[in-house]
Each structure stands twice: as structure tokens, then as C-alpha cells.
Backbone as a printed PyTorch tensor [residue, N CA C, xyz], in Angstrom:
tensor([[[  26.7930,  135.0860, -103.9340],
         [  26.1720,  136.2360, -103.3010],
         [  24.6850,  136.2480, -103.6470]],

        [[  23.6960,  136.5670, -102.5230],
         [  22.7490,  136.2930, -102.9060],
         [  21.7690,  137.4330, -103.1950]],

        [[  21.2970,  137.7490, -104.2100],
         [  20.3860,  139.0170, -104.2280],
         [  19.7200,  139.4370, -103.9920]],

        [[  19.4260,  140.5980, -103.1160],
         [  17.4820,  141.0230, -102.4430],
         [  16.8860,  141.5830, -102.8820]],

        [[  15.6110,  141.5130, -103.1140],
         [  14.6910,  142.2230, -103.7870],
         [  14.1300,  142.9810, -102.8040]],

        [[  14.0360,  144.0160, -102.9930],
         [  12.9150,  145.0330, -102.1840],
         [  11.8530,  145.2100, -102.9590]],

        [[  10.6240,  145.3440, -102.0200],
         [   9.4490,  145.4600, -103.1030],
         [   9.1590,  147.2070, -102.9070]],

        [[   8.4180,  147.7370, -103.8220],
         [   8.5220,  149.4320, -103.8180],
         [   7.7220,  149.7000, -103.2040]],

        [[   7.4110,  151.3220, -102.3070],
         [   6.9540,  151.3780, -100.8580],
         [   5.3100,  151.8450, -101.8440]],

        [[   4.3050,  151.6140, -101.4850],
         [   3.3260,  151.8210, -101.8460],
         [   3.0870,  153.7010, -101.5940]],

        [[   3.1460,  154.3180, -102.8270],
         [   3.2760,  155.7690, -102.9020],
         [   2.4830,  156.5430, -101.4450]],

        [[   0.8800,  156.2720, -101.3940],
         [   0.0470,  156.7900, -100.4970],
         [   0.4650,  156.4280,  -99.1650]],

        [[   1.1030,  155.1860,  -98.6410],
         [   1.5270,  155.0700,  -97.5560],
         [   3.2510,  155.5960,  -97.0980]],

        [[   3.8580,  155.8440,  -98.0500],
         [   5.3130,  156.9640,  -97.9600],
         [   4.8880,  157.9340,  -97.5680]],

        [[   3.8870,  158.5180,  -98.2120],
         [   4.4640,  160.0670,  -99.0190],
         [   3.4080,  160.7760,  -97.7580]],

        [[   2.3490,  159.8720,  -97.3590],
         [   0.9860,  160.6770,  -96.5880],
         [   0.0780,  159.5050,  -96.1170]],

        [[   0.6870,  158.6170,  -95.5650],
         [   0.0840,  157.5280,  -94.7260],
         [  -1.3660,  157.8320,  -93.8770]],

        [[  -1.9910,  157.4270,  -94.3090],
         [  -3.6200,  157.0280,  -93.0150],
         [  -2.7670,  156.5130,  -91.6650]],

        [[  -2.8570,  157.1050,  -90.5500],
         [  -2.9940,  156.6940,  -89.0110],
         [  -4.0550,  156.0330,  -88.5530]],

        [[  -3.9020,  155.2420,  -87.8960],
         [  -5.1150,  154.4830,  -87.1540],
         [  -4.8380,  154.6010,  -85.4700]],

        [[  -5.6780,  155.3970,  -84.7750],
         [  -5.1040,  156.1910,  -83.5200],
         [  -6.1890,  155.1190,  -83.1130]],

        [[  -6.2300,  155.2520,  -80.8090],
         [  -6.6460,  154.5150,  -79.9570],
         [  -6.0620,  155.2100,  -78.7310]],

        [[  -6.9200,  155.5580,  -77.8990],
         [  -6.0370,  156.3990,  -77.0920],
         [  -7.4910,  156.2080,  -75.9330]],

        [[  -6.9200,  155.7470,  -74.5050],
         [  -7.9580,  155.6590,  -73.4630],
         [  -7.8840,  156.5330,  -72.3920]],

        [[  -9.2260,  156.7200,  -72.1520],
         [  -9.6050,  157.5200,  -70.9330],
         [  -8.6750,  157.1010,  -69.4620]],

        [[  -8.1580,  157.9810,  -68.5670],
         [  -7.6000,  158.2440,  -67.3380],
         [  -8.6040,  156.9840,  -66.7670]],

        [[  -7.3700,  156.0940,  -66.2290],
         [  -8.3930,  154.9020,  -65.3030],
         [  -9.6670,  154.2250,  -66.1250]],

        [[  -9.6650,  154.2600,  -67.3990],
         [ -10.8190,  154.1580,  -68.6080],
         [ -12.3470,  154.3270,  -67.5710]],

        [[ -11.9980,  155.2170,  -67.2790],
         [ -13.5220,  155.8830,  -66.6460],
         [ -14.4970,  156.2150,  -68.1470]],

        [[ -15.7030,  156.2050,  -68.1230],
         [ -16.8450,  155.9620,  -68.8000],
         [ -17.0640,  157.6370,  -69.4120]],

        [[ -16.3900,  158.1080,  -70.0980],
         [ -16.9250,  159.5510,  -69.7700],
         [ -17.3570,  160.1940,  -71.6890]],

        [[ -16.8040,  159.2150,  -72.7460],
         [ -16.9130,  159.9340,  -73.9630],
         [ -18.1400,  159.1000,  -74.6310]],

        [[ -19.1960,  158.0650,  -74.2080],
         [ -20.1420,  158.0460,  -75.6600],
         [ -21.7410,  158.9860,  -74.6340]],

        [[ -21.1590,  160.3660,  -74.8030],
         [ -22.1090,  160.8610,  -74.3920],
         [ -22.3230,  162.2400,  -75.2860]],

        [[ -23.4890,  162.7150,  -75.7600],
         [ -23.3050,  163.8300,  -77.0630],
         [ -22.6540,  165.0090,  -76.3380]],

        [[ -22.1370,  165.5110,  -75.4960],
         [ -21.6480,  166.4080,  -75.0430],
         [ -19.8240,  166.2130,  -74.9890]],

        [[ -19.2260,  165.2500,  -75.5000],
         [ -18.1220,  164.5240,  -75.1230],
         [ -18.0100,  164.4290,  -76.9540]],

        [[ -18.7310,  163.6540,  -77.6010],
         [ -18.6970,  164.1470,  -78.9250],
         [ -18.8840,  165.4060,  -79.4470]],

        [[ -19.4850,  166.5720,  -79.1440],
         [ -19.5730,  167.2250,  -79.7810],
         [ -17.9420,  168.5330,  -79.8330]],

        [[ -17.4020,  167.9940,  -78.6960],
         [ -16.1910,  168.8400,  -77.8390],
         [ -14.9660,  167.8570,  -78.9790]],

        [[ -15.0960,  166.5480,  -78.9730],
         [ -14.1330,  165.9930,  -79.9120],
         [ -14.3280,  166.3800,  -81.1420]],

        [[ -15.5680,  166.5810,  -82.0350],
         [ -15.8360,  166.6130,  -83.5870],
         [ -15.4270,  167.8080,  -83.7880]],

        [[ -15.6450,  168.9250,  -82.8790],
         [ -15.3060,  169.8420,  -82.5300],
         [ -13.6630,  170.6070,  -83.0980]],

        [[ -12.8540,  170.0800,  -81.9090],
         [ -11.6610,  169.5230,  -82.1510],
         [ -11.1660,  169.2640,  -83.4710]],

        [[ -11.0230,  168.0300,  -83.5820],
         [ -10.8270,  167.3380,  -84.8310],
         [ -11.0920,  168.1870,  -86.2700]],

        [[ -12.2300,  168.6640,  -86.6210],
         [ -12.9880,  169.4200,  -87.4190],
         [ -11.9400,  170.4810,  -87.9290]],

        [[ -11.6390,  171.3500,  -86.7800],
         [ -11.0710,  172.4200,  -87.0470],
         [  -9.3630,  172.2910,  -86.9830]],

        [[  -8.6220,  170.9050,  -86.7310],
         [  -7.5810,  170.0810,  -86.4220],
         [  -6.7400,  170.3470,  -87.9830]],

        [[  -7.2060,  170.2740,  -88.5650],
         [  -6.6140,  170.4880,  -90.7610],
         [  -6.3710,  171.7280,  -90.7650]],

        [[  -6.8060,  172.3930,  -90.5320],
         [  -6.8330,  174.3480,  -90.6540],
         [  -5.7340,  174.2500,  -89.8150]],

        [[  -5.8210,  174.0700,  -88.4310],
         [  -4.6850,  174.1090,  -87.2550],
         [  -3.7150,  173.1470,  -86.9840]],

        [[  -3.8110,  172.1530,  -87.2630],
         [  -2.9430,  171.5070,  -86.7660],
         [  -2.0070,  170.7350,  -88.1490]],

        [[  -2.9560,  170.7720,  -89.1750],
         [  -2.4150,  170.0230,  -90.5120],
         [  -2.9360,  168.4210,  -89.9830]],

        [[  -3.6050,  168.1550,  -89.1130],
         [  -4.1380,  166.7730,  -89.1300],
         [  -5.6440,  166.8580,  -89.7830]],

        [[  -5.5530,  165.8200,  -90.6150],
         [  -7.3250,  165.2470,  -91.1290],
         [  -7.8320,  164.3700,  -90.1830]],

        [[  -8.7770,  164.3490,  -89.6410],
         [  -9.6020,  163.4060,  -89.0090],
         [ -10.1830,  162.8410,  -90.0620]],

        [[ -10.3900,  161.5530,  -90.5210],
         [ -11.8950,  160.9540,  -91.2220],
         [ -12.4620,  160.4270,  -90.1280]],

        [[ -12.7920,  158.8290,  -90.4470],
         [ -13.7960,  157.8690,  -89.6270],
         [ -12.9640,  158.0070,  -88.0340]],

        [[ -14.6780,  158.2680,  -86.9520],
         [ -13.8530,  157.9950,  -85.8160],
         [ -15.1100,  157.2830,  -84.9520]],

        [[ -14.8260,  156.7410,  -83.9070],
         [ -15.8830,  155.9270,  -82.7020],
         [ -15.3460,  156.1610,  -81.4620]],

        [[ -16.5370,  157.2800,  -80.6010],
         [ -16.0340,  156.8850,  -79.3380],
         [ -17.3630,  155.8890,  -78.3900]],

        [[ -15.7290,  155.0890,  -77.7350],
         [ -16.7090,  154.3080,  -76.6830],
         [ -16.9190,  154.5700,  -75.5430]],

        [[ -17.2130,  154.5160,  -74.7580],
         [ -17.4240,  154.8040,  -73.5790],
         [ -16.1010,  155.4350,  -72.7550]],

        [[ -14.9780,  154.2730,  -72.8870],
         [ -13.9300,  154.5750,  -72.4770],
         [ -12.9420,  154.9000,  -72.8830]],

        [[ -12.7290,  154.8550,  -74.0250],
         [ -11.8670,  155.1900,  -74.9430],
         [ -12.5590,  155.6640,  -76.9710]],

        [[ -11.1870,  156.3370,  -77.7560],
         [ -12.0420,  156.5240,  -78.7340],
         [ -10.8090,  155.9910,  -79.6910]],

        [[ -11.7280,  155.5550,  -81.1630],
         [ -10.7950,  155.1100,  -82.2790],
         [ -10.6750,  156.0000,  -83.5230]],

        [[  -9.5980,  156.6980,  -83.8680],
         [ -10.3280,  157.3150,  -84.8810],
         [  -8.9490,  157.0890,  -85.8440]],

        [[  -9.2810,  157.6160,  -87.4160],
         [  -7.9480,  158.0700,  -88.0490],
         [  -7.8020,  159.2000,  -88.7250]],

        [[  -6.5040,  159.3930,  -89.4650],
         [  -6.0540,  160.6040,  -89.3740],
         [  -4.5450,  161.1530,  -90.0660]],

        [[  -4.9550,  161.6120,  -91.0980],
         [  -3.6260,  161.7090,  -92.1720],
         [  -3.3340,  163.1340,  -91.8210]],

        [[  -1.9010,  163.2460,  -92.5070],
         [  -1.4400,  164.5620,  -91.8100],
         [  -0.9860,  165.2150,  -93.3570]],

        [[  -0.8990,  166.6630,  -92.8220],
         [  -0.1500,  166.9120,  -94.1110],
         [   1.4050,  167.2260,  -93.8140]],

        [[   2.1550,  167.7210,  -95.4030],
         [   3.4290,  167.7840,  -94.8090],
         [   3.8860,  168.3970,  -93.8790]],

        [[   3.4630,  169.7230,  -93.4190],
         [   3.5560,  170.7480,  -92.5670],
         [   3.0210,  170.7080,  -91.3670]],

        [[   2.4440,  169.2190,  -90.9080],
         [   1.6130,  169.1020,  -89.6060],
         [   2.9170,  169.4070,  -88.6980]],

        [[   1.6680,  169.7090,  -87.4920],
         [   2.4370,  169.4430,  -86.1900],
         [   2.6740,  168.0460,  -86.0550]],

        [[   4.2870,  167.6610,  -85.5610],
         [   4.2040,  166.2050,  -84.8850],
         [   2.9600,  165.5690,  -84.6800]],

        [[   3.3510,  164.2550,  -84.9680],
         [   2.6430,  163.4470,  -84.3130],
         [   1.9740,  163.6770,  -82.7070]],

        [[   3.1580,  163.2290,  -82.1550],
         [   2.9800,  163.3670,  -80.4100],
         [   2.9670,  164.4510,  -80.3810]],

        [[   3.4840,  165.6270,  -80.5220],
         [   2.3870,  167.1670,  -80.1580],
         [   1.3650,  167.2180,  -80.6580]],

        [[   0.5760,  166.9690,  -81.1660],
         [  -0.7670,  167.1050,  -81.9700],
         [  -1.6110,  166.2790,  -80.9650]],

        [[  -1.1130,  165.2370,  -80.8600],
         [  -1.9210,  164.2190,  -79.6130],
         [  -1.8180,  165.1490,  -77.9750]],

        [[  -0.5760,  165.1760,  -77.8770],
         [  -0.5380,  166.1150,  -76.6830],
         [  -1.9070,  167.4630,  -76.9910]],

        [[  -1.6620,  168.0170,  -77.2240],
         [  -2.0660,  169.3260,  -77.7860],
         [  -3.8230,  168.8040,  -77.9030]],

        [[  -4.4610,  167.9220,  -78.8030],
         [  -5.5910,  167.8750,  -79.0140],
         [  -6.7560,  167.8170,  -77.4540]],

        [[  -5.5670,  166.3440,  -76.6390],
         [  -5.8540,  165.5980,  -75.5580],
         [  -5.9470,  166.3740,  -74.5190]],

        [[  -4.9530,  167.9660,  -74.1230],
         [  -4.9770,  168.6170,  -73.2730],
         [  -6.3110,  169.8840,  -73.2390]],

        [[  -6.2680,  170.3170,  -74.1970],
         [  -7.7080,  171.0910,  -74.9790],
         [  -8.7500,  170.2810,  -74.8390]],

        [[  -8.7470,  169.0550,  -74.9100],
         [ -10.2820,  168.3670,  -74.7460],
         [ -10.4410,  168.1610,  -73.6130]],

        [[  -9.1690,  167.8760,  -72.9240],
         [  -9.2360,  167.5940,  -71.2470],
         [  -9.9970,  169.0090,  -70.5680]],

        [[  -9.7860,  170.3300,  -71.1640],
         [ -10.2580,  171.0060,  -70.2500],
         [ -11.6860,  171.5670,  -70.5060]],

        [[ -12.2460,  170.9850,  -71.2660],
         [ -13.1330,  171.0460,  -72.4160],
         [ -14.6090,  170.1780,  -71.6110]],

        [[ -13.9620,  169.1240,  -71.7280],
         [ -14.4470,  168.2710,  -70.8480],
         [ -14.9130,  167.7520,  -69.5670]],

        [[ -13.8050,  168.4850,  -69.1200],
         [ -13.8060,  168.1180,  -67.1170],
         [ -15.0850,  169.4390,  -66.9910]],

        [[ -15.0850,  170.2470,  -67.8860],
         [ -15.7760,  171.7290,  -67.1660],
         [ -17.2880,  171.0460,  -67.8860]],

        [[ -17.4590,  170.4780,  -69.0080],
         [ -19.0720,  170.2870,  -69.8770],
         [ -19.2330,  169.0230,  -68.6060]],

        [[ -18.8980,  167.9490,  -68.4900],
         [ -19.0720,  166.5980,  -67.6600],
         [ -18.8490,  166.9130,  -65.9940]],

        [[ -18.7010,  168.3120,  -65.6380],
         [ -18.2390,  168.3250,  -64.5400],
         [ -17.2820,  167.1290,  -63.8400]],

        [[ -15.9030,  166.6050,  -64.5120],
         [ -15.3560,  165.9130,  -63.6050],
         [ -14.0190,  166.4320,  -63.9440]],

        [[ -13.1630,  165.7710,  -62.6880],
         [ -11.6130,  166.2110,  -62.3250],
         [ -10.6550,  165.7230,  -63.6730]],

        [[ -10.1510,  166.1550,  -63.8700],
         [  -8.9840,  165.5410,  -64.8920],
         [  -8.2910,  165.0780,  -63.8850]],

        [[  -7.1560,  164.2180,  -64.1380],
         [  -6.9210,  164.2410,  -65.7310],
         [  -8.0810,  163.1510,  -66.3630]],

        [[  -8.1030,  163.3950,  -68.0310],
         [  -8.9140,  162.6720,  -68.5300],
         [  -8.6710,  161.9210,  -69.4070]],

        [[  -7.7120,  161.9840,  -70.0340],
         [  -6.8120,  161.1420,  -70.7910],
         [  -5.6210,  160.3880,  -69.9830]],

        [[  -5.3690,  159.2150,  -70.5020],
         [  -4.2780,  158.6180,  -70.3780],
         [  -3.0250,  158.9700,  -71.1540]],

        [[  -2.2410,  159.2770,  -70.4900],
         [  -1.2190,  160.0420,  -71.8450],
         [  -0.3090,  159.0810,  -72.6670]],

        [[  -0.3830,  157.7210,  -73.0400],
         [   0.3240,  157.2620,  -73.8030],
         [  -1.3210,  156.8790,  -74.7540]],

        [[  -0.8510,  156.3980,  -75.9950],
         [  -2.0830,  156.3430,  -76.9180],
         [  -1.4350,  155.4230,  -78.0060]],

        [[  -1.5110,  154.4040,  -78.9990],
         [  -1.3770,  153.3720,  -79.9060],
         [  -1.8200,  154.1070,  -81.0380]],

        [[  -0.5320,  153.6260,  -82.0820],
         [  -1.1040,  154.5430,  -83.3270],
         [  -0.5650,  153.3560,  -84.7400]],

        [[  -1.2860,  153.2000,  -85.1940],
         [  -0.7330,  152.1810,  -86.6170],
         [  -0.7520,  152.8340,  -88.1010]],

        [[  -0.0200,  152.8830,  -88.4280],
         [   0.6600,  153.3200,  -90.3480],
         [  -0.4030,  152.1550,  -90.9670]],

        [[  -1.4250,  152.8960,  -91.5310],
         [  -2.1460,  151.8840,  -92.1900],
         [  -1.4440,  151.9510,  -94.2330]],

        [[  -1.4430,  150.4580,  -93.9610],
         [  -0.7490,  150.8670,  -95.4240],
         [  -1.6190,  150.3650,  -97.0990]],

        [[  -2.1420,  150.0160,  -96.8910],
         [  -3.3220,  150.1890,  -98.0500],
         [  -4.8890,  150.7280,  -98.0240]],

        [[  -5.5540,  150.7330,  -99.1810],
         [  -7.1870,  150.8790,  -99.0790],
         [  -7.7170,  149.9140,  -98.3380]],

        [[  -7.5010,  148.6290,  -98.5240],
         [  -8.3360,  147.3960,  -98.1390],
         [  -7.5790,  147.4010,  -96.6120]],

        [[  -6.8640,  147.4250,  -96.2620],
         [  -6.1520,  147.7590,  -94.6430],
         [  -7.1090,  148.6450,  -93.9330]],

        [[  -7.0070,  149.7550,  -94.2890],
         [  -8.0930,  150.7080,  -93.6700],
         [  -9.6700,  150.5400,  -93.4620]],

        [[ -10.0040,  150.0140,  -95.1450],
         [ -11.3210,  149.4250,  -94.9870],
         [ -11.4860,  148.2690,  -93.7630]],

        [[ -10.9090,  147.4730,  -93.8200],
         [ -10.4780,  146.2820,  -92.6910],
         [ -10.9440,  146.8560,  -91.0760]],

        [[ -10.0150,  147.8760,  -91.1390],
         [  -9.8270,  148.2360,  -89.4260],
         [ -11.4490,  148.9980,  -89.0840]],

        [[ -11.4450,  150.1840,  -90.3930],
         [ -12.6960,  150.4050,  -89.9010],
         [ -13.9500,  149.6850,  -89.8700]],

        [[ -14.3270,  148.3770,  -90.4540],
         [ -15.2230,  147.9100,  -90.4040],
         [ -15.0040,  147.1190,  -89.2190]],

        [[ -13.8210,  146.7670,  -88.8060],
         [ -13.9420,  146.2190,  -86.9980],
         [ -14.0100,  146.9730,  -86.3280]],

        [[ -13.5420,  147.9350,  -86.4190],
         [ -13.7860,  149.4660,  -85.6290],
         [ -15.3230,  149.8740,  -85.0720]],

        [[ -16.0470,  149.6090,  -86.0270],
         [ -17.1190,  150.2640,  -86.0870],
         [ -18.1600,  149.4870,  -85.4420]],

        [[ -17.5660,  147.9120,  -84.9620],
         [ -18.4580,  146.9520,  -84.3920],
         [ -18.0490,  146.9560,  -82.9810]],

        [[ -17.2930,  147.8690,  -83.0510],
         [ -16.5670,  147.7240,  -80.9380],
         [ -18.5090,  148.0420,  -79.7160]],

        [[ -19.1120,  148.9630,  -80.9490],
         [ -20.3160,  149.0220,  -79.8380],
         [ -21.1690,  147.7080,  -80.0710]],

        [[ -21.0950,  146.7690,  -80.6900],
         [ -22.0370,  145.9680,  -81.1030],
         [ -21.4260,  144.5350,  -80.4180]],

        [[ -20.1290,  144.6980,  -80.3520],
         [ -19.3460,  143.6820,  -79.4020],
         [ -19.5970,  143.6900,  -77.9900]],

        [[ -19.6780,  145.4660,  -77.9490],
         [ -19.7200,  145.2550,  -76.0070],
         [ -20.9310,  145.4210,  -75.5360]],

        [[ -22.0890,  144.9410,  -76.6100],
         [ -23.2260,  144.7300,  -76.1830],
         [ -24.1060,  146.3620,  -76.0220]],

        [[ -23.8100,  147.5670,  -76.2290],
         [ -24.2800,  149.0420,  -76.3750],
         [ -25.9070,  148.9790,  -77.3960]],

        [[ -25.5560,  148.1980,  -78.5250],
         [ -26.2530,  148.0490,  -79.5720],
         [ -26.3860,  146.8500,  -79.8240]],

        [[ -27.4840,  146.8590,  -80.4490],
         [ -27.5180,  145.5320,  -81.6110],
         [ -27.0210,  145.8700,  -83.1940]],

        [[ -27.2350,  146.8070,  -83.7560],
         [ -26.7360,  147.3780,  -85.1370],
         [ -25.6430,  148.3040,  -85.0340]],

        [[ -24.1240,  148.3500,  -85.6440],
         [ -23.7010,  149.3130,  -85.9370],
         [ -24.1810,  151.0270,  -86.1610]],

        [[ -25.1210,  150.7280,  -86.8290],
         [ -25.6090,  151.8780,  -87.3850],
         [ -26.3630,  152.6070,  -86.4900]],

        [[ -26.5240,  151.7230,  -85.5350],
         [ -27.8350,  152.4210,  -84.1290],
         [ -27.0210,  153.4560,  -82.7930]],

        [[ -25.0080,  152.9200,  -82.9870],
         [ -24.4180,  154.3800,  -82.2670],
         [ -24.0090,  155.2510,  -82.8640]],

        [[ -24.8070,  156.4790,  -81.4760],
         [ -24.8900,  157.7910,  -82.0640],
         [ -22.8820,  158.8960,  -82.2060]],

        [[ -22.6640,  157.6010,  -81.2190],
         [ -21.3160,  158.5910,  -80.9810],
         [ -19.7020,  157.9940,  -82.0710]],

        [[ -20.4360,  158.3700,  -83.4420],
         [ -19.2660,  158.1950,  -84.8070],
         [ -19.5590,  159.2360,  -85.4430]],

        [[ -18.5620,  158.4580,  -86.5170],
         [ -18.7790,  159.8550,  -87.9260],
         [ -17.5410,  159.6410,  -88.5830]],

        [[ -17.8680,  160.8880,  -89.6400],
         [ -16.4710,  160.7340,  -90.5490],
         [ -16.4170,  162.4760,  -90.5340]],

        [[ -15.6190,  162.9820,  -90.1000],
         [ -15.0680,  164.4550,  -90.4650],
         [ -14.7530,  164.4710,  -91.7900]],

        [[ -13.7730,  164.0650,  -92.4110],
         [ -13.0050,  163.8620,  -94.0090],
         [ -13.1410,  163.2980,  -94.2410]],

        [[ -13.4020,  162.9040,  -95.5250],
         [ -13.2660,  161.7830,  -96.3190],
         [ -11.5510,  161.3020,  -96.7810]],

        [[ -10.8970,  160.4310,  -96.1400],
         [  -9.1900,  160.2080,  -95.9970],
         [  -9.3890,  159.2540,  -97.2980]],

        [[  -9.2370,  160.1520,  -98.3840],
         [  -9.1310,  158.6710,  -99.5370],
         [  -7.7410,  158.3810,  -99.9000]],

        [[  -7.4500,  157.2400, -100.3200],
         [  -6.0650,  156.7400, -100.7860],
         [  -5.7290,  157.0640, -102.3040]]])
């Protein structure tokens, strides 16, 4: 008989895991690296811990879509209601500041259980080059449409 070892679940990723969210614009129409589109998300997000039991930290929006993450506490709302819920509030938020039709989100969205410090560090430092990839910038540091709400430490 042969014996298995399980290795033990790394405490911070059990108990209160970092999310790594991705979620694109309706038809990825061009509508969020504009300061009026950030300020309606930081917005959001910001006040998201008080209400919703979600933390926002590091987030980037691109043009067409945005990356951000996001630990919850025990008492959050779901997952997928919280996304529902954030996405529908910004949708109307939005269509009225940008003058355009919703819908504005795509309603399915990609979400990853990040499970260490150096994991997270990882994603966000590719994260943070998506404007420097699609040619927006030459420096990371030169787009205006990021930030960190919380500091999500492990």
C-alpha cells in the first residue's frame, strides 16, 4: 500500500486568499482608461470593504477591460454577487458619465486564487505592463489609470 503525502494548505491562501479578477468590457469597446471611468471604479471599489466585505488592492484599467485584486472577508458577499452587484452599479454609473448605451460589461469575468506572496507579486508586475505591451506608454509608471486602494498583504 502506498502512502500519500499531502503537503499543508498555505494558512493565508485557506483561510483569506488574494483574488486575481479580469473582467471585459461589452463587445471590449474602449470605454475605461479614461479619468472619468476610473474615478466611478476607485469609487466603487473604495467603499466595496465597508459594503460589500471585498478589499480592492492593486488594480489597472485598460482600455477595454480592467485587472484588479481583491480579498474578501469572512462575511463578504459572494463572490459572483459582488461581481454582479459592483458591474451593474458601474454600468449605470457609466453609460450616464460616458454618455453610452449599456450594457457595459460582459457578464462572465476570470478570477484566480492567488496562492502565495511571490504569486501575487508575479501577476502584478505583469499586470502592470499590459499598458506598456499594447504600446499606450513607454513606462509603466507613465499610466494614469491604476492604483492600489488597500494594501492586500499576506
Amino acid at each position: 500500500m502506498t502512502e500519500h503525502r499531502h503537503l499543508p494548505h498555505i494558512s493565508s491562501f485557506r483561510d483569506n486568499p488574494i483574488v486575481f479578477f479580469t473582467t471585459c468590457t461589452h463587445k471590449r469597446r474602449k470605454l475605461l482608461a479614461c479619468a472619468e471611468s476610473h474615478v466611478i471604479l476607485r469609487g466603487l471599489w473604495g467603499r466595496s470593504a465597508e459594503r460589500d466585505g471585498w478589499w480592492v488592492g492593486h488594480y489597472i484599467l485598460m482600455p477595454d477591460h480592467v485587472h484588479f485584486f481583491a480579498r474578501r472577508t469572512i462575511v463578504a458577499r459572494p463572490m459572483a454577487n459582488w461581481m454582479q452587484m459592483w458591474k451593474s452599479v458601474s454600468s449605470r454609473q457609466l453609460a450616464a458619465a460616458l454618455d453610452v448605451a449599456p450594457p457595459i460589461w460582459q457578464s462572465d469575468y476570470f478570477d484566480r486564487y492567488l496562492r502565495s506572496r511571490e504569486n501575487y507579486s508575479q501577476k502584478w508586475n505583469y499586470v502592470e505592463q499590459n499598458a506598456v505591451r499594447a504600446g499606450l506608454i513607454k513606462k509603466d509608471d507613465e499610466w494614469a489609470y491604476r492604483g492600489t486602494i488597500h494594501d492586500l498583504m499576506w
